[in-house]
C-alpha positions as CSV (number, residue, x, y, z in Angstrom):
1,X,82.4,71.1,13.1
2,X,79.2,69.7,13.9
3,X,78.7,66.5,16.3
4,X,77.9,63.9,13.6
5,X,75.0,62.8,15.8
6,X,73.4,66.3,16.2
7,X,73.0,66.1,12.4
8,X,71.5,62.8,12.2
9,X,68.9,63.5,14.9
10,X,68.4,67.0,12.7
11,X,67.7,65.1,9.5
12,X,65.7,62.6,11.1
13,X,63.6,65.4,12.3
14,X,63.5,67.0,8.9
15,X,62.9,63.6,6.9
16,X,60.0,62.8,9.4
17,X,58.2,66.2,9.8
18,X,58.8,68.8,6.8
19,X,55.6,67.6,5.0
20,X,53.7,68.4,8.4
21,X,55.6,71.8,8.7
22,X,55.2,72.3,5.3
23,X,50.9,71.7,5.3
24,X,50.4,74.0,8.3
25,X,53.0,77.1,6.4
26,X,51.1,76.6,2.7
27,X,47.4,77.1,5.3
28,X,48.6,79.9,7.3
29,X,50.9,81.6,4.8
30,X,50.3,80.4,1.0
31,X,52.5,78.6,-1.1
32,X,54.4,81.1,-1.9
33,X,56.1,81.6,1.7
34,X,55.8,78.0,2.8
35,X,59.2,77.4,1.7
36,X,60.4,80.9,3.9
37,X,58.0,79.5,6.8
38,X,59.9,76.2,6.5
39,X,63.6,77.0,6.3
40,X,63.1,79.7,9.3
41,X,61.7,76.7,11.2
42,X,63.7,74.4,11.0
43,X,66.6,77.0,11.4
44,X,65.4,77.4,14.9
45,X,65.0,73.6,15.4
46,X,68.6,73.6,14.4
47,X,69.4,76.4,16.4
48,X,67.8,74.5,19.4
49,X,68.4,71.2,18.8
50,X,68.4,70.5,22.3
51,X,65.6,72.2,23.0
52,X,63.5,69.6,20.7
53,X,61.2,67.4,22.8
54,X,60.1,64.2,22.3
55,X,57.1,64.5,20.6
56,X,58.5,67.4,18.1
57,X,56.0,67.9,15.7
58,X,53.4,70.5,18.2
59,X,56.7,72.4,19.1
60,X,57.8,72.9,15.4
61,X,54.5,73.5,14.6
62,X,55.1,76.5,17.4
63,X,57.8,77.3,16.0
64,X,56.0,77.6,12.7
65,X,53.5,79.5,13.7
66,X,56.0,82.1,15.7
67,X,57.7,82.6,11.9
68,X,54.7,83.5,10.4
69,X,53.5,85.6,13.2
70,X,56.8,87.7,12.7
71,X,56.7,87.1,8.6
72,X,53.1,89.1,9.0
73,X,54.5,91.6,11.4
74,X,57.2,92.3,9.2
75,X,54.7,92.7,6.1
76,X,52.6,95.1,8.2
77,X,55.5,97.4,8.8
78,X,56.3,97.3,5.1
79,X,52.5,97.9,4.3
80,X,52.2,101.0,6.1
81,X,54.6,102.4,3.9
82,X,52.3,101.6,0.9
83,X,49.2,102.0,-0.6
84,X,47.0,99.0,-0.5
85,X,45.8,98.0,-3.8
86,X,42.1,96.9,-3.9
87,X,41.2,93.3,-3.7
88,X,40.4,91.6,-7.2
89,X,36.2,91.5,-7.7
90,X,35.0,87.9,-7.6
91,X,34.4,85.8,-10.4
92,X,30.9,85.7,-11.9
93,X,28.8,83.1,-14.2
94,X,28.0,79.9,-14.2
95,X,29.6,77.7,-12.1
96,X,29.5,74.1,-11.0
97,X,27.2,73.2,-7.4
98,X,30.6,71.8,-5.9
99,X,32.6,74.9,-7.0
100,X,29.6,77.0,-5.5
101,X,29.7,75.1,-2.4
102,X,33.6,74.9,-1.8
103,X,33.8,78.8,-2.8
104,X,31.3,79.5,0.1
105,X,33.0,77.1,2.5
106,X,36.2,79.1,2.0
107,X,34.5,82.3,1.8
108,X,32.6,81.3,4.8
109,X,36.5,80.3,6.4
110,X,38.3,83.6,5.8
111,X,35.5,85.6,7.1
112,X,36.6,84.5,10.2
113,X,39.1,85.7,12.4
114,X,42.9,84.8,12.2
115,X,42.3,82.8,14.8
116,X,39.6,80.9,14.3
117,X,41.1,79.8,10.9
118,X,43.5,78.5,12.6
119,X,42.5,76.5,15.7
120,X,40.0,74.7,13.0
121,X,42.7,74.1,10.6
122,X,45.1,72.7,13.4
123,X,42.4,70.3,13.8
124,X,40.7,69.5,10.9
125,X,43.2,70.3,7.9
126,X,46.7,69.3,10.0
127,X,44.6,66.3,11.7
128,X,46.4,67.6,15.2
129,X,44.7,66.2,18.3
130,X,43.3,68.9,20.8
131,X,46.5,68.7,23.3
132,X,48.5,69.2,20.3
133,X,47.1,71.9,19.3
134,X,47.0,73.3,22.6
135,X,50.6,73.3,22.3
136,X,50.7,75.0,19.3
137,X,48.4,77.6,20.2
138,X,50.2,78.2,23.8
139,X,47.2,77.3,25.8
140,X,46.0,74.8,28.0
141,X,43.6,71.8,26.3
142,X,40.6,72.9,27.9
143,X,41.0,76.5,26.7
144,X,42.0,75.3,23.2
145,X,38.7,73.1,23.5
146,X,36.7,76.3,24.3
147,X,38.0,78.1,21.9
148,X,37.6,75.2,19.2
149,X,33.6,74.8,20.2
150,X,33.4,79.0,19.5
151,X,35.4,79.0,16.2
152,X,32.7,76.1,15.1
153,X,29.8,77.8,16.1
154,X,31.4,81.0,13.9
155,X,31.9,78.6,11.2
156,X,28.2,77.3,10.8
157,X,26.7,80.9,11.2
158,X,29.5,82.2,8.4
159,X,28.7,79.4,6.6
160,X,25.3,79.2,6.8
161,X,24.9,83.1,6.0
162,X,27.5,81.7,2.3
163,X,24.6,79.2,1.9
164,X,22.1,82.1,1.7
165,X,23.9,83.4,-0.7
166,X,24.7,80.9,-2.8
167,X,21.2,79.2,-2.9
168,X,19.2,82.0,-4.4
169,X,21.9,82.7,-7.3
170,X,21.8,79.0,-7.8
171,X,17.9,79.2,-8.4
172,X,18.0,82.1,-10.1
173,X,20.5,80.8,-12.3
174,X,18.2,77.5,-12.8
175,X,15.3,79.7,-13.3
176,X,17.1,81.1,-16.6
177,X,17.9,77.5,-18.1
């Protein structure tokens, strides 16, 4: 049986950071694994109760991350025994400026790298702070920093070459009216 006080400081862990685990597995897995993500995470936590520090939340967060790391390993492995199916054509017609603008900021975010997507969601969508997310990401703050400053400048360039794209449909599209 269970040490009633290892399962107090487990569901005072759980109670105070699923939402958090929970964000960061819906952005780097979808909605439809976040609940996987979550119970494999906290099944380590569990698993390693004493292996929790203090500050828990860029450790489960690591944690997290190492799940869906292995979730997408997994996947590949299974992949390779299939035959991709193609991806879904984009929606056309006439479509709001703020749906235009979030669809480029979005498209603009997944033409980045893995990794880029996530050292600017650590930080901007999971509000973690830089030595946080340094923990998260296994590297020192400066490094994360670094590597923060890159992802941005990627950003602006993917998003600015969205922009391009968007702008001149939007015209044409007022042109018409």
């Amino acid at each position: 049986m269970t040490h009633p006080s290892a399962r107090d400081r487990f569901a005072a862990l759980f109670g105070q950071h699923h939402c958090q685990v929970y964000a960061y597995a819906v952005s780097r897995a979808g909605r439809d694994l976040a609940d996987d993500i979550v119970s494999g995470t906290f099944l380590v936590a569990w698993r390693r109760l004493d292996a929790v520090p203090a500050d828990p939340l860029p450790w489960l967060l690591g944690v997290a991350r190492n799940v869906v790391l292995q979730w997408h390993r997994d996947a590949a492995r299974q992949l390779s025994l299939l035959t991709l199916a193609p991806a879904p054509a984009a929606v056309e017609g006439d479509v709001a400026v703020a749906v235009a603008e979030r669809a480029a900021t979005l498209t603009a975010l997944d033409a980045l790298g893995a990794a880029d997507r996530e050292l600017l969601t650590l930080v901007g969508w999971h509000g973690l702070a830089a030595r946080e997310a340094a923990q998260v990401v296994g590297c020192a703050t400066a490094t994360f920093l670094v590597r923060l400053h890159r992802a941005r400048e990627r950003f602006e360039h993917a998003l600015a070459d969205q922009s391009a794209v968007v702008a001149p449909s939007r015209s044409a599209e007022e042109v018409r009216r």
